[in-house]
N, CA, C and O of each residue as an XYZ file, in Angstrom:
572
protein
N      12.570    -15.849    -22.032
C      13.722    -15.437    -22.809
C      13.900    -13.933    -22.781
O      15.051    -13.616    -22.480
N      13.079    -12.918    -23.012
C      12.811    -11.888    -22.937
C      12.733    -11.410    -21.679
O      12.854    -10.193    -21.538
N      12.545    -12.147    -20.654
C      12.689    -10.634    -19.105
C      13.966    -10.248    -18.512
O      14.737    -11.066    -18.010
N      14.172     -9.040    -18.573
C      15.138     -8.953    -17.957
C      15.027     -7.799    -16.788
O      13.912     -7.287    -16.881
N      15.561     -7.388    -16.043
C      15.924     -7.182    -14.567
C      14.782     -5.884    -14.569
O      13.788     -5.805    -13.847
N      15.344     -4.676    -15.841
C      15.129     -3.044    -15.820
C      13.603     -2.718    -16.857
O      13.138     -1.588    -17.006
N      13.205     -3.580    -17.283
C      12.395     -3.133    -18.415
C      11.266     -4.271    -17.666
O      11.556     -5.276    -17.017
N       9.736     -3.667    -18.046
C       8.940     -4.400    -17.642
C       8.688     -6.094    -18.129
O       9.148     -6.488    -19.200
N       8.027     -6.876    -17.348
C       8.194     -7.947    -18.101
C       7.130     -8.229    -19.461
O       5.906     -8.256    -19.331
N       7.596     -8.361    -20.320
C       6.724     -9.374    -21.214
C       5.155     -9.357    -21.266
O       4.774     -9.684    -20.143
N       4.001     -9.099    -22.146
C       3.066     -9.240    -22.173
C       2.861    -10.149    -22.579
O       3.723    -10.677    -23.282
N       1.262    -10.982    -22.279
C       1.054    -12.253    -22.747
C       0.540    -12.344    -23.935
O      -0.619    -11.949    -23.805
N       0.702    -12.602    -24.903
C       0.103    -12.236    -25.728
C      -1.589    -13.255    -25.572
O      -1.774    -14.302    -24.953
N      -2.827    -12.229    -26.599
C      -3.886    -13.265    -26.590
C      -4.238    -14.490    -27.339
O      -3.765    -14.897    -28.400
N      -5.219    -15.037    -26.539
C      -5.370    -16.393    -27.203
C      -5.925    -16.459    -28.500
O      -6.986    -15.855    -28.658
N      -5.400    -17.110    -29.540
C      -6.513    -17.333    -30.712
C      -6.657    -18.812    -30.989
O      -5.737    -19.612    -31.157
N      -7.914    -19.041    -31.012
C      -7.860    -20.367    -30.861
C      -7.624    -20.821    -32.613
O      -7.703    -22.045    -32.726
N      -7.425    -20.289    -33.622
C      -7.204    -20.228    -35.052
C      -5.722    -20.493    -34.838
O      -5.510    -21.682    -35.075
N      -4.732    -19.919    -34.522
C      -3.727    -19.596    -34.322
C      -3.337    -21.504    -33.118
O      -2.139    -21.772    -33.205
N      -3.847    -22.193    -32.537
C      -3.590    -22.989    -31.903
C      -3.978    -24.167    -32.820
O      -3.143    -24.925    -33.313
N      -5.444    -24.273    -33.031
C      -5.685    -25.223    -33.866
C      -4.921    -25.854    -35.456
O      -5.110    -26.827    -36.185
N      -4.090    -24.787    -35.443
C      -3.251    -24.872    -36.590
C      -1.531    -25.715    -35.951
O      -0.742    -26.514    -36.457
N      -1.594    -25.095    -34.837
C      -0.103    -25.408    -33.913
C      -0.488    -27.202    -34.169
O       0.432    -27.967    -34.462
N      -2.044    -27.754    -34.005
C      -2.136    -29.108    -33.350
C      -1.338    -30.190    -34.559
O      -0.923    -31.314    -34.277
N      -1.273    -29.720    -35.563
C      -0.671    -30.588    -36.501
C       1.010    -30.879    -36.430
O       1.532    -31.904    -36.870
N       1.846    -29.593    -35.689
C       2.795    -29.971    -35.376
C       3.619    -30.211    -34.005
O       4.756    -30.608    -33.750
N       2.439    -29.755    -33.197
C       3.025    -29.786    -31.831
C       1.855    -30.084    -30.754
O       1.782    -29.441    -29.707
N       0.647    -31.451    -31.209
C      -0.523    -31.671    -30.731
C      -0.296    -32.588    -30.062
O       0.773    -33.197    -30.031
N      -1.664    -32.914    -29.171
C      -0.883    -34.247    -28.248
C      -0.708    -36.030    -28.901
O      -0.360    -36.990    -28.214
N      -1.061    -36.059    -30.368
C      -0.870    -37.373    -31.328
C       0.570    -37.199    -31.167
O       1.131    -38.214    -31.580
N       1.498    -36.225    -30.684
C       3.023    -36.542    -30.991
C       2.978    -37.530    -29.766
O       3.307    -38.645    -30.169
N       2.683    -37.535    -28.370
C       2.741    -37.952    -27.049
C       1.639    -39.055    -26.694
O       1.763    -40.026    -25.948
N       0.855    -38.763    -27.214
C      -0.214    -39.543    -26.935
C      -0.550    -40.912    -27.825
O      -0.616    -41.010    -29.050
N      -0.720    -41.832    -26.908
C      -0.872    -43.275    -28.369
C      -2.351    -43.223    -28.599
O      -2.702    -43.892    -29.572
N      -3.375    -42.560    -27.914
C      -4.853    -42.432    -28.242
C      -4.943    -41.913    -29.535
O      -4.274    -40.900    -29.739
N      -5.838    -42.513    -30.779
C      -5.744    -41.738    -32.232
C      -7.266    -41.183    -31.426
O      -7.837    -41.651    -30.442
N      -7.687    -39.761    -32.481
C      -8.998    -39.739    -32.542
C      -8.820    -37.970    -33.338
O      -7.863    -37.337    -33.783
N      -9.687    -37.812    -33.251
C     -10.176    -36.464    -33.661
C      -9.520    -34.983    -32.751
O      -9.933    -34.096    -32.004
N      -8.695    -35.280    -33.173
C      -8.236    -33.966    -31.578
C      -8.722    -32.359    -31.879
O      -9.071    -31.613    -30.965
N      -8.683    -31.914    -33.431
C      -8.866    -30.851    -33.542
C     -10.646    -30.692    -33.434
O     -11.123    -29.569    -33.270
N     -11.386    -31.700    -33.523
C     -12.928    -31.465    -33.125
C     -13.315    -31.317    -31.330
O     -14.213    -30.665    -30.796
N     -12.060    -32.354    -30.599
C     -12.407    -32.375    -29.379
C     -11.828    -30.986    -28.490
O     -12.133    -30.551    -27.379
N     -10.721    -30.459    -29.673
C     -10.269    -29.085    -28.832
C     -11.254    -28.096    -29.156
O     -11.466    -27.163    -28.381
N     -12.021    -28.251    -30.495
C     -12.860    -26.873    -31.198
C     -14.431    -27.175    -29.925
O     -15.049    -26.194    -29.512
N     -14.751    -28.327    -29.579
C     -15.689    -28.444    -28.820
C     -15.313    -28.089    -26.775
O     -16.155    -27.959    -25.886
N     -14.048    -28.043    -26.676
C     -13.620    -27.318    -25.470
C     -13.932    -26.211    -25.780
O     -14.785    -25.742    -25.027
N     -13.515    -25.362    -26.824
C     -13.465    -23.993    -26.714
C     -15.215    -23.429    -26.542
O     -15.775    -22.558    -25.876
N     -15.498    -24.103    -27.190
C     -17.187    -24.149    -27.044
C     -18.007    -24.459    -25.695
O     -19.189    -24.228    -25.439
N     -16.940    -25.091    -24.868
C     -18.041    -25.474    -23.402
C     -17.641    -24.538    -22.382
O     -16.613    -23.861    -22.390
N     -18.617    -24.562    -21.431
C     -18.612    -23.677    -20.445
C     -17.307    -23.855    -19.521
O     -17.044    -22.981    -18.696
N     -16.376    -25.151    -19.683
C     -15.461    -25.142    -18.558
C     -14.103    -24.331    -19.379
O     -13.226    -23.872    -18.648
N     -13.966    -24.179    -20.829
C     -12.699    -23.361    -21.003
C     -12.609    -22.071    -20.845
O     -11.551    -21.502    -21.113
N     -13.963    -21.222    -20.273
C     -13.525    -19.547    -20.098
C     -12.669    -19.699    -18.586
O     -11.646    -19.129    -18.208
N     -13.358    -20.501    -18.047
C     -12.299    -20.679    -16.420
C     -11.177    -21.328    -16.576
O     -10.238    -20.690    -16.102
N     -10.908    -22.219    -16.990
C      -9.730    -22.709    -17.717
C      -8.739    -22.051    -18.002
O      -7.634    -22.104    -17.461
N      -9.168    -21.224    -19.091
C      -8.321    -20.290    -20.187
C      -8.046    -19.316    -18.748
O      -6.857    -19.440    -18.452
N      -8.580    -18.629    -18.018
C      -8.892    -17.394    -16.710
C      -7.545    -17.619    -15.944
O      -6.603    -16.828    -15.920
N      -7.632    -19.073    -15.202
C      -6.861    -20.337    -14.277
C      -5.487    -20.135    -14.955
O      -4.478    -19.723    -14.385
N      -5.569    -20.401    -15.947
C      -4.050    -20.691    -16.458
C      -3.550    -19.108    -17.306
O      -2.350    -18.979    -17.549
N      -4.389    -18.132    -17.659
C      -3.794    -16.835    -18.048
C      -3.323    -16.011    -16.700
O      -2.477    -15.116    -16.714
N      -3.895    -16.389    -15.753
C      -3.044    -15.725    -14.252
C      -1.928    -16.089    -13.913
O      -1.004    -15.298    -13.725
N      -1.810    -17.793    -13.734
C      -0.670    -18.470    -13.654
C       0.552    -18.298    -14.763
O       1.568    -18.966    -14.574
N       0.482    -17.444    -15.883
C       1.379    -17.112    -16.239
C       1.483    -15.994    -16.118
O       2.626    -15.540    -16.065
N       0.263    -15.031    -16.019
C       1.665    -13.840    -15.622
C       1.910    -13.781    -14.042
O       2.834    -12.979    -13.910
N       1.616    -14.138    -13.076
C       1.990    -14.939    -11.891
C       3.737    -15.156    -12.041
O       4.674    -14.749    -11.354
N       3.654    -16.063    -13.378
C       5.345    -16.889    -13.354
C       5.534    -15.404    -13.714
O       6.240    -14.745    -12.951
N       5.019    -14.833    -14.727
C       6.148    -13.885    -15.257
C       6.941    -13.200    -14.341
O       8.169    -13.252    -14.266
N       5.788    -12.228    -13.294
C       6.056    -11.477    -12.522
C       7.283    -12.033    -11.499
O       8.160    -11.318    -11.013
N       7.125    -13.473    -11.296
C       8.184    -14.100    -10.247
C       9.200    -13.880    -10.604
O      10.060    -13.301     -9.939
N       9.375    -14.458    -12.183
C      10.834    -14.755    -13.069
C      11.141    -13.170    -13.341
O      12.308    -12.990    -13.690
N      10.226    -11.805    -13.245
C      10.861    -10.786    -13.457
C      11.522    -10.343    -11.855
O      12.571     -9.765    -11.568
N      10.815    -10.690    -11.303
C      11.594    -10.295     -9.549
C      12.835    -11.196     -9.521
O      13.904    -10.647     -9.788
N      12.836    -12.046     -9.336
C      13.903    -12.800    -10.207
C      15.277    -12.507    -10.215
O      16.282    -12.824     -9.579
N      14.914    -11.676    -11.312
C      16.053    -11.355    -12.129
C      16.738     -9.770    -11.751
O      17.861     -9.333    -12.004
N      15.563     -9.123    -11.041
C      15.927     -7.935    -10.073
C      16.736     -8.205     -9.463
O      17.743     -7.496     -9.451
N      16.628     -9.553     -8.555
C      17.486    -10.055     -7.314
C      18.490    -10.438     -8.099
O      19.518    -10.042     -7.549
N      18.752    -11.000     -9.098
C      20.180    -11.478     -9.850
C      21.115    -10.383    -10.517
O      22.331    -10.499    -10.673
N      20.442     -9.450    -10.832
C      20.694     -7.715    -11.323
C      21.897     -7.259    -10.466
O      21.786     -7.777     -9.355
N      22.930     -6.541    -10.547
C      23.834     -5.638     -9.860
C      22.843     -4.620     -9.802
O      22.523     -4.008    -10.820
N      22.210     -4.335     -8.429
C      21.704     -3.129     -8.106
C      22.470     -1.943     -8.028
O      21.824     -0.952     -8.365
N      23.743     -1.704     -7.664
C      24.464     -0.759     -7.502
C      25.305     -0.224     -8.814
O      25.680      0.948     -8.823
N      25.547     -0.951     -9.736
C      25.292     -0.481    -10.823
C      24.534      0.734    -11.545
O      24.760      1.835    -12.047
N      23.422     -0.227    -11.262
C      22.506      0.075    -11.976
C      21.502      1.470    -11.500
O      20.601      2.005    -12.145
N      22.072      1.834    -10.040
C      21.433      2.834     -9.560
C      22.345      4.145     -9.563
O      21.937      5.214     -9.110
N      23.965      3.923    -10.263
C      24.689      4.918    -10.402
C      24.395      6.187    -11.180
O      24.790      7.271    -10.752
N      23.791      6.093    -12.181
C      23.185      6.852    -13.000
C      21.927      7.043    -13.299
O      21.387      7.451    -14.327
N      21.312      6.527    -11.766
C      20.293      7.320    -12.182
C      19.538      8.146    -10.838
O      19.772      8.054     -9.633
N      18.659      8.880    -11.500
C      17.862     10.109    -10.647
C      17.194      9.233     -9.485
O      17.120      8.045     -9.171
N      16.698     10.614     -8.970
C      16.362      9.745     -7.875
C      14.981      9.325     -7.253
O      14.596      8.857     -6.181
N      14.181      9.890     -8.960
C      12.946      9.648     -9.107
C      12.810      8.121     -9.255
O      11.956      7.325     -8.866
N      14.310      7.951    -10.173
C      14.202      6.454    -11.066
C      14.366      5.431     -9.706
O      14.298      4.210     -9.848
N      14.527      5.886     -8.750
C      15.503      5.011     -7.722
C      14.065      4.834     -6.720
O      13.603      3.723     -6.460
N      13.496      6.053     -6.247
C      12.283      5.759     -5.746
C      11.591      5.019     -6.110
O      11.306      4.197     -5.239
N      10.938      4.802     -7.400
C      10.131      4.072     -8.530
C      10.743      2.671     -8.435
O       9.948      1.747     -8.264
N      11.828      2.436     -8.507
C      12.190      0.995     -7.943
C      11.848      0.520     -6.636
O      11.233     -0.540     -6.528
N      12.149      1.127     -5.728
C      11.508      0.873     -4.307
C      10.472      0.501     -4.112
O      10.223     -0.429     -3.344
N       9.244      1.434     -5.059
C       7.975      0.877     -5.322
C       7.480     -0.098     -6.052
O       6.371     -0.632     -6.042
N       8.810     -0.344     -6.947
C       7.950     -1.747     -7.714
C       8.412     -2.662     -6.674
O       7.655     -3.336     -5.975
N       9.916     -2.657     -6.588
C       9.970     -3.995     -5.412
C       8.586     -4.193     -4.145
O       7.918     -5.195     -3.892
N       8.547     -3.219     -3.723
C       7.890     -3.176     -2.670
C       6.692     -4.087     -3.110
O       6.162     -5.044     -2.545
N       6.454     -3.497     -4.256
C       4.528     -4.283     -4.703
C       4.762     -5.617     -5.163
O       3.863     -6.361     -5.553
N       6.173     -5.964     -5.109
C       6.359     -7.333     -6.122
C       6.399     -8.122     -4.721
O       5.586     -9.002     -4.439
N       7.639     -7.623     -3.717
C       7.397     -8.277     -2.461
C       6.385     -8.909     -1.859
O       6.338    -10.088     -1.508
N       5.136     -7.611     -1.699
C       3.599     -8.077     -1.148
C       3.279     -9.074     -1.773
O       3.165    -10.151     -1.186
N       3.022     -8.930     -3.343
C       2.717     -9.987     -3.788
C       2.825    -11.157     -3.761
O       1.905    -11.974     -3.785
N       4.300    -11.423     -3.690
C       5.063    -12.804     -3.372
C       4.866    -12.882     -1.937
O       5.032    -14.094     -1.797
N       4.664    -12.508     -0.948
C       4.918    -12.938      0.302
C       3.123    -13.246      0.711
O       2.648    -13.755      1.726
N       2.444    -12.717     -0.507
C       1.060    -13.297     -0.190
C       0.065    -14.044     -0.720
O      -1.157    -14.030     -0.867
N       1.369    -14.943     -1.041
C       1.474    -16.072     -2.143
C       1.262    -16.224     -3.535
O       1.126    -17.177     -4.301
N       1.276    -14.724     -3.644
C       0.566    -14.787     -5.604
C       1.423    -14.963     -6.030
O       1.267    -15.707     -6.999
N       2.727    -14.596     -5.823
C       3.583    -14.713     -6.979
C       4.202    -16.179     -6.358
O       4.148    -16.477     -5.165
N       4.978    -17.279     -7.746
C       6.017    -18.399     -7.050
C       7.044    -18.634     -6.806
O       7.562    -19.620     -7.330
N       7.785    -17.800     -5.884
C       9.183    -17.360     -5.806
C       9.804    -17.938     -4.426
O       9.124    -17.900     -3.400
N      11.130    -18.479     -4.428
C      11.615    -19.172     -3.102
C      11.767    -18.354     -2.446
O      11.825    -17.195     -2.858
N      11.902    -18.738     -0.999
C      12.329    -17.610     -0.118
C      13.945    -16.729     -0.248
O      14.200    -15.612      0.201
N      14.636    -17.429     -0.818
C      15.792    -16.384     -0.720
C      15.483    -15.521     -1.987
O      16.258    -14.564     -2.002
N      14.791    -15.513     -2.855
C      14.499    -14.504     -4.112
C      13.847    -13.237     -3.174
O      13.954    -12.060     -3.518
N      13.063    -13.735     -1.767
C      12.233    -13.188     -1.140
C      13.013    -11.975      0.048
O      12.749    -10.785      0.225
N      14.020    -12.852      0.700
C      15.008    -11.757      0.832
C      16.090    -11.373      0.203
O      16.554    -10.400      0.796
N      16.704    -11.656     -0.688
C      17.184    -10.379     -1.625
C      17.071     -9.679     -2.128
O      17.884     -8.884     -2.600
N      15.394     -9.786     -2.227
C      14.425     -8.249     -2.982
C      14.430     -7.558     -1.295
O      14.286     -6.358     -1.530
N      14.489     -7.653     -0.303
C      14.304     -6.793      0.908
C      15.135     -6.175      0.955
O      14.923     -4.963      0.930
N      16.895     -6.795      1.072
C      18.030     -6.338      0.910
C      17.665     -5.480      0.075
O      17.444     -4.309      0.384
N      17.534     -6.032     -1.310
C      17.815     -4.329     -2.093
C      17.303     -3.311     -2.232
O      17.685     -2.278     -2.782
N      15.770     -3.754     -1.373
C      15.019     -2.673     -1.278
C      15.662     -1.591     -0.090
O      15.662     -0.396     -0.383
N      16.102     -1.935      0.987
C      17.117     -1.614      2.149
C      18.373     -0.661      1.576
O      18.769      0.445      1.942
N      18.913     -1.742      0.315
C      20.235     -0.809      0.156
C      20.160     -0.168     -1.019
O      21.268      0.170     -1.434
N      19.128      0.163     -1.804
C      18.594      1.453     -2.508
C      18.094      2.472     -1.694
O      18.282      3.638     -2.041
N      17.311      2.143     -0.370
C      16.721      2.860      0.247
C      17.930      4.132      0.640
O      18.034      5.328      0.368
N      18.784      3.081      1.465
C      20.148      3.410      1.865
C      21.265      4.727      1.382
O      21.878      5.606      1.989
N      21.130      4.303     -0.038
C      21.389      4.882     -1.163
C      20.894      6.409     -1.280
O      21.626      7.222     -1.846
N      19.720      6.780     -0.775
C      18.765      8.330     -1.118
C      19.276      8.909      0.077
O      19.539      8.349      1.141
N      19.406     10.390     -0.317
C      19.284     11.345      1.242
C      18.499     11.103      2.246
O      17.392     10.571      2.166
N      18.925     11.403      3.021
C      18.183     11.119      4.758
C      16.579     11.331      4.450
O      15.741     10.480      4.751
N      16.177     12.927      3.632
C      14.962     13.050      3.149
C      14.085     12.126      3.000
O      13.167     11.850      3.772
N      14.481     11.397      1.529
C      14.095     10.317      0.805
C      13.347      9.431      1.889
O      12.172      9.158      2.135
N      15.465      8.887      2.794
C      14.701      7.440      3.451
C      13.550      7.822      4.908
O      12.765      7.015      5.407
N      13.734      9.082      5.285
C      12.664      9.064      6.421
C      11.079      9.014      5.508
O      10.098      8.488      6.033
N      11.028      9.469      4.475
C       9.763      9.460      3.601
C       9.397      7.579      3.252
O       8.334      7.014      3.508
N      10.594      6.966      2.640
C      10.300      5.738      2.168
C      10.406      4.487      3.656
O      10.115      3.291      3.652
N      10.851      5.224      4.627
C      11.018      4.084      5.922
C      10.444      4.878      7.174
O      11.105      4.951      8.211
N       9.469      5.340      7.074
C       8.885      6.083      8.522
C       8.881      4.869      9.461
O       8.811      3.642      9.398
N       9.020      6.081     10.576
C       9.582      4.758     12.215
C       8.469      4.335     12.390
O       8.257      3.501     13.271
């Protein structure tokens, strides 16, 4: 709900397992599940075994993973030219570089982004580049 194109994305916030065990009464798996039993002893005894620090590890990457995708995302859905009218050309470099690192990422499978999210971050990395004095782009595109 919160990412949008210009501002970083979203931190995750941390886990409390106080803060969850309380969630289980209104949003636990007895809403979905026809198994009755003890759920808040069998979740307090996960948190206790050796397989939820990898667990918790596994699935705190995989979201900021999504985040990072859904914030590239929304770069590619962004009016770049807009958005590069007013500004310096520090601010404009500094974009180049985040795309650039978001690109690698995604193209080396960390992040989960389709391929056309994949070239329209190139494009705009191209037509920001485009955008800077000759200076700039022989610095940001050496032959």
């Amino acid at each position: 709900k919160n990412i949008t194109a210009w501002k970083t994305p979203p931190q995750i916030r941390p886990f409390r397992q106080d803060d969850f065990l309380r969630s289980l009464e209104h949003a636990g798996p007895q809403l979905t599940c026809v198994l009755k039993g003890d759920w808040l002893g069998l979740y307090r005894r996960f948190f206790k075994s050796p397989h939820f620090d990898g667990w918790y590890r596994q699935r705190h990457k995989e979201m900021a993973q999504k985040l990072e995708a859904l914030h590239l995302e929304a770069i590619c859905e962004a009016n770049i030219e807009t958005w590069m009218k007013d500004k310096s050309e520090v601010e404009v470099v500094d974009l180049v570089l985040k795309l650039r690192e978001k690109l690698v990422q995604a193209q080396g499978r960390q992040l989960p982004v389709k391929e056309a999210t994949l070239q329209r971050a190139q494009l705009y990395i191209e037509t920001v580049i485009g955008s800077l004095p000759k200076d700039l782009q022989a610095v940001l595109c050496p032959p």
